[in-house]
C-alpha atoms as one frame of an Amber mdcrd trajectory, in Angstrom:
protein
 -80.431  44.917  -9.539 -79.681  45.597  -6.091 -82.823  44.695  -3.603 -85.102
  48.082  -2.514 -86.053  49.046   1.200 -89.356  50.662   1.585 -90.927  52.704
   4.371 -94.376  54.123   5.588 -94.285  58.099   5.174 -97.339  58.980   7.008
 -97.335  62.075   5.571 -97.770  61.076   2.529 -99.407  57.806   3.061 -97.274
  56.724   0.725 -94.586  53.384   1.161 -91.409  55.187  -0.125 -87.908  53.952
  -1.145 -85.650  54.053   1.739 -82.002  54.212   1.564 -79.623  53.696   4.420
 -77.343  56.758   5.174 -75.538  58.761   8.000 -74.335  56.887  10.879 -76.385
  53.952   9.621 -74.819  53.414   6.874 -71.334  53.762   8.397 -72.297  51.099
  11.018 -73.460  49.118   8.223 -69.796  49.366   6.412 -68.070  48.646   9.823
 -70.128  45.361  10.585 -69.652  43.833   6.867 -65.857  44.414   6.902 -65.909
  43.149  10.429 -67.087  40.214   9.614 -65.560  40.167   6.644 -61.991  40.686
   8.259 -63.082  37.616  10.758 -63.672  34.898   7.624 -60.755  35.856   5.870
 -58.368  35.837   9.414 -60.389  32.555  10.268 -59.904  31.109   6.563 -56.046
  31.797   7.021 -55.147  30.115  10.044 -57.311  27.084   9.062 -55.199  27.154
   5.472 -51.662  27.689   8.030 -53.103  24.808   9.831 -53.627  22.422   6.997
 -51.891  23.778   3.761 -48.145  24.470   3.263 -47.035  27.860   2.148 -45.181
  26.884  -1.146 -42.396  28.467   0.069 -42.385  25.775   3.172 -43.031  23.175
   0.361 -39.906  24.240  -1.305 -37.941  23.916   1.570 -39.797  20.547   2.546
 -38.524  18.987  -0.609 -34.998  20.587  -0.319 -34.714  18.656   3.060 -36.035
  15.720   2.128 -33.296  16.160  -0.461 -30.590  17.089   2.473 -31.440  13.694
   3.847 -30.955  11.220   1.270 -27.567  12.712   0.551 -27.003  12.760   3.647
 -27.715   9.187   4.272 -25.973   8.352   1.558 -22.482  10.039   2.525 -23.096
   7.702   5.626 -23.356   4.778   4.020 -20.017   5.678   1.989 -18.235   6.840
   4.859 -18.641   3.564   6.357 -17.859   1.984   2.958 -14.877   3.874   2.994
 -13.669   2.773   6.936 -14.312  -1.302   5.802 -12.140  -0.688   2.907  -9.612
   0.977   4.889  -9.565  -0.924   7.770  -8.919  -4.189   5.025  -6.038  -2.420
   3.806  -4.604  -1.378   7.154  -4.907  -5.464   7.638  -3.025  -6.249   4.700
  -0.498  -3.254   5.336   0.028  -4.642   8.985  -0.338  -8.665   8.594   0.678
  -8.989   5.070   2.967  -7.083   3.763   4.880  -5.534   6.438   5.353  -9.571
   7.530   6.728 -10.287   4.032   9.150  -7.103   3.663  10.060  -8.209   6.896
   9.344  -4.884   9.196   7.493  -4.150  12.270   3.533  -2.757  11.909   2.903
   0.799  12.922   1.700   0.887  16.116  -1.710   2.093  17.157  -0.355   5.032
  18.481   0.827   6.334  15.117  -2.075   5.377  13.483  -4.007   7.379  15.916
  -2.321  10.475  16.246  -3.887  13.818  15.569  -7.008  11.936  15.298  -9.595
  14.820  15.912  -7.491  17.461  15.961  -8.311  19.010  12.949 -11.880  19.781
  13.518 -12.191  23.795  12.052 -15.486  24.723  13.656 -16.513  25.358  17.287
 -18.325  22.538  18.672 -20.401  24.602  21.168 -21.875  26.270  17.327 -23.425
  22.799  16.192 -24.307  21.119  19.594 -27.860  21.359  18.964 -26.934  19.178
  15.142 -25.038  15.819  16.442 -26.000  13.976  13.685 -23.681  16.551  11.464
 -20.776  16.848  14.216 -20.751  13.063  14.390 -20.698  13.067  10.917 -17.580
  15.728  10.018 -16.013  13.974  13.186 -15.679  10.434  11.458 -14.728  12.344
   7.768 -11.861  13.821   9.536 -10.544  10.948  11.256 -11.030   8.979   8.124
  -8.988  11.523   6.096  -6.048  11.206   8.788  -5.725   7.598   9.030  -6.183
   7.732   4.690  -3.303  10.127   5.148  -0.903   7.534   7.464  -2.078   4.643
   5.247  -0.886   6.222   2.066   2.198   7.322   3.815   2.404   3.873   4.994
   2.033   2.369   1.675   5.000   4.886   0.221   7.509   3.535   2.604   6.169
   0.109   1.478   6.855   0.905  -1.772  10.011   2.381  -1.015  10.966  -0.769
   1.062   9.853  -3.249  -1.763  12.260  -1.683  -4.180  15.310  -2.010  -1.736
  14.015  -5.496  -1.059  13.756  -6.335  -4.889  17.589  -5.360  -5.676  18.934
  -6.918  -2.480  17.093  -9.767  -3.235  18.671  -9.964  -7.159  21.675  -9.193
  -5.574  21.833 -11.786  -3.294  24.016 -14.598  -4.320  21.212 -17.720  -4.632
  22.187 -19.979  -7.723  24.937 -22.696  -8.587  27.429 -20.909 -10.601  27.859
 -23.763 -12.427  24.587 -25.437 -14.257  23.341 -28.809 -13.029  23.756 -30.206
 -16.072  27.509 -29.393 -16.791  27.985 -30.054 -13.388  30.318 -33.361 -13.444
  30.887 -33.376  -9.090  30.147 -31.270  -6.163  33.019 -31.391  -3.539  31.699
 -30.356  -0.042  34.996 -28.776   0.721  34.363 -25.882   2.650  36.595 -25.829
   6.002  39.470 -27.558   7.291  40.745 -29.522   4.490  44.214 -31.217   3.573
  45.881 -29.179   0.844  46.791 -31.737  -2.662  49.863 -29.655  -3.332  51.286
 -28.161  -0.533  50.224 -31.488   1.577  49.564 -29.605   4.522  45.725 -28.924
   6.072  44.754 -25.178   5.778  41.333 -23.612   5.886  39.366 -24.322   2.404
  36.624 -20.826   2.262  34.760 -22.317  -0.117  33.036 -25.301  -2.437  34.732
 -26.548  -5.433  32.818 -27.699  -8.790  34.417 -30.185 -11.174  33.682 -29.437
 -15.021  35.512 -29.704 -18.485  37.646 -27.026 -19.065  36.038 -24.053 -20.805
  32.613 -24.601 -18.976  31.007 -21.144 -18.334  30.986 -19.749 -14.781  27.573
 -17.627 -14.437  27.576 -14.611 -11.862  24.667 -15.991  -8.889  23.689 -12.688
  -7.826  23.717  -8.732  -9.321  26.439  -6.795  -8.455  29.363  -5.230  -9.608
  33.080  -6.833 -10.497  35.735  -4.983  -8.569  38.284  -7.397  -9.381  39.006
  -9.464 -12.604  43.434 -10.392 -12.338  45.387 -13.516 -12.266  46.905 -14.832
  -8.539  49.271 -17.052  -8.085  46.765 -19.198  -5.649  43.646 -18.405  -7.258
  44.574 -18.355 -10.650  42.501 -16.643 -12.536  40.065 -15.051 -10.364  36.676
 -12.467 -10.215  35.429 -10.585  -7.452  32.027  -9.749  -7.282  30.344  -7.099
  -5.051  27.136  -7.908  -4.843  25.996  -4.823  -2.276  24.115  -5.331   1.086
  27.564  -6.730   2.456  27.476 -10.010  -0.148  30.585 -10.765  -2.137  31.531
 -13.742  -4.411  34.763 -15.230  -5.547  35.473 -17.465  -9.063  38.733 -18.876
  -8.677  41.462 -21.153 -11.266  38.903 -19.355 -14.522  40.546 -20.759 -17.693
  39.463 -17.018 -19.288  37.298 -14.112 -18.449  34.102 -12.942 -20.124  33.631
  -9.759 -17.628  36.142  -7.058 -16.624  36.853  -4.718 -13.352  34.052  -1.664
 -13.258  31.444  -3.549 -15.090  27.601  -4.597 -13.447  26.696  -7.976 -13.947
  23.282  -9.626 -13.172  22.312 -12.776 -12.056  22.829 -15.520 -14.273  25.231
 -13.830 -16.837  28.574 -15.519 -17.731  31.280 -14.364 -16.155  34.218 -16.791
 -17.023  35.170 -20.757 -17.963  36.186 -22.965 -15.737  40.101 -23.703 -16.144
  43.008 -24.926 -13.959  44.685 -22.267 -13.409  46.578 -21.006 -10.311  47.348
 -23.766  -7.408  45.134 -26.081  -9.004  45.073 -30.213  -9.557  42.475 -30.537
 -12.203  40.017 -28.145 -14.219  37.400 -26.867 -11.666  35.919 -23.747 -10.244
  36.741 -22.736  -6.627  33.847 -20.877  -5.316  33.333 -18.476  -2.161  30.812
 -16.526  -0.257  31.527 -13.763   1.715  28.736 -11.480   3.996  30.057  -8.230
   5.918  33.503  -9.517   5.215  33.565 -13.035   6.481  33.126 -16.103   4.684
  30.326 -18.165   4.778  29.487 -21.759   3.666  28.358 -21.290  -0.029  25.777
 -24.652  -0.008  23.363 -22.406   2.002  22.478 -20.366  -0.967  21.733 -22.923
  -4.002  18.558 -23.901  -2.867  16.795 -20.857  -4.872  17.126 -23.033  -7.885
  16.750 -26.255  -6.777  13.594 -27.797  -5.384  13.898 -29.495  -2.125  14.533
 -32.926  -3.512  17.521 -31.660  -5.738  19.174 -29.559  -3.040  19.009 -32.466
  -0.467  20.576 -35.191  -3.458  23.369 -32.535  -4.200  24.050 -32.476  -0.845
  24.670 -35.932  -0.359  26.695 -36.255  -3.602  28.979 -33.796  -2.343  29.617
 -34.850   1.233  30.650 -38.069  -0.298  33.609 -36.086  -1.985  35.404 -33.673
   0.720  38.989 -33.816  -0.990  39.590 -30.155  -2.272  41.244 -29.390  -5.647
  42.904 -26.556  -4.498
């Protein structure tokens, strides 16, 4: 129970019950929510001051959030531009050194580096962290963009490489161990029938009769016939300006029109043609001119082998042929 004011009524003589009314009691109400009003406005901003609305704690945990990822996309991005940068070194120093071709130059590498950024700059001035940020992603994207295209004309290259390389004439046609004598006969040579000296284009290889004759690079046989000189004879077009010639074949094992790899055989050795004794003539010919056949038999030879061959056969310079 509310507490009771009492007053003096002198006319009565008499302490009465008193109850507050009028403009008192309107001054009353105005004072208590006065003060009232004051707390509560003064209990607010010290809660602003020291408390977070939960909506600002929301938003302080989605930025705390916003950070971490955002450190972490750093720490990838840079990940990313080590990784890059290693294959740009193996694209440049390794490869392209092996496949034989120049490294792209800075310059391509570079170009249309920041071009592409698709926001204004003057929007985001105030956030460099995020411009520095979308500036390194897009100049990691282009170079990932020249390095891939890079890596496709690698590719591309390789292959080329590969078949020129199969097709390249780079074994003995005749094995090592069928082999009875190397003549180093290649060039200016007296002929044994005609007794005259004439130009000898190419190495001849002394085996039995019936031997097989294996092709020393891919390519394709455009010519499979019997000459009166050569005897029976194979030409091989090997591509990338290589040809080979078999020459005095006792028979063939290959006709005209059909692709031959490296290794397969091709014919026996024979005597035919103008020929002293069962052998096979051999020649090497690049972009149409002939060329000394001893410089491509070290593939399968080790260093030791190719230099003893060597020296067997410049001991024997008579030609057969």
């Amino acid at each position: 129970m509310g507490k009771i004011n009492y007053r003096y009524n002198s006319e009565t003589c008499k302490y009465e019950p008193w109850y507050a009314k009028g403009k008192v009691l309107r001054n009353r109400i105005f004072i208590f929510f006065s003060l009232a009003f004051t707390i509560a406005l003064c209990c607010f901003g010290f809660y602003r001051s020291y408390f977070q609305s939960f909506d600002e704690f929301v938003l302080t945990e989605k930025n705390q959030k916003l950070k971490l990822e955002w450190q972490l996309m750093t720490d990838r991005l840079g990940q990313a531009n080590t990784e890059l940068s290693q294959l740009i070194d193996k694209d440049d120093n390794n490869y392209r050194i092996i496949l034989d071709t120049s490294p792209l130059s800075p310059d391509m590498r570079q170009a249309g580096v920041g071009g592409s950024l698709k926001f204004n700059k003057e929007e985001i001035k105030n956030y460099p962290l995020v411009l520095d940020g979308y500036t390194r992603l897009e100049n990691l994207k282009h170079q990932l963009a020249v390095e891939v295209q890079s890596y496709e004309e690698l590719n591309t290259m390789l292959d080329e490489k590969i078949q020129m390389w199969a097709s390249r004439p780079a074994i003995q046609p005749i094995s090592n161990k069928q082999l009875q004598q190397l003549r180093m006969t290649y060039g200016l040579r007296f002929h044994p029938i005609f007794h005259i000296y004439r130009p000898h284009k190419g190495l001849d290889f002394t085996a039995d009769r019936g031997t097989p004759v294996y092709a020393t690079g891919d390519g394709e046989v455009i010519m499979s016939y019997f000459s009166d000189s050569y005897g029976n004879v194979i030409y091989i077009n090997h591509g990338h300006s290589f040809e080979t010639r078999y020459a005095h074949l006792y028979k063939f094992a290959v006709k005209a029109g059909e692709h031959v790899k490296r290794g397969q055989v091709i014919g026996y050795v024979g005597n035919t043609g103008t020929s002293v004794s069962p052998h096979l003539h051999y020649e090497v010919l690049f972009n149409g001119q002939h060329v000394h056949p001893i410089n491509f038999f070290q593939r399968d030879l080790s260093n030791k082998e190719y230099e003893k061959l060597i020296e067997s056969g410049s001991q024997n310079t008579e030609a057969l042929d």
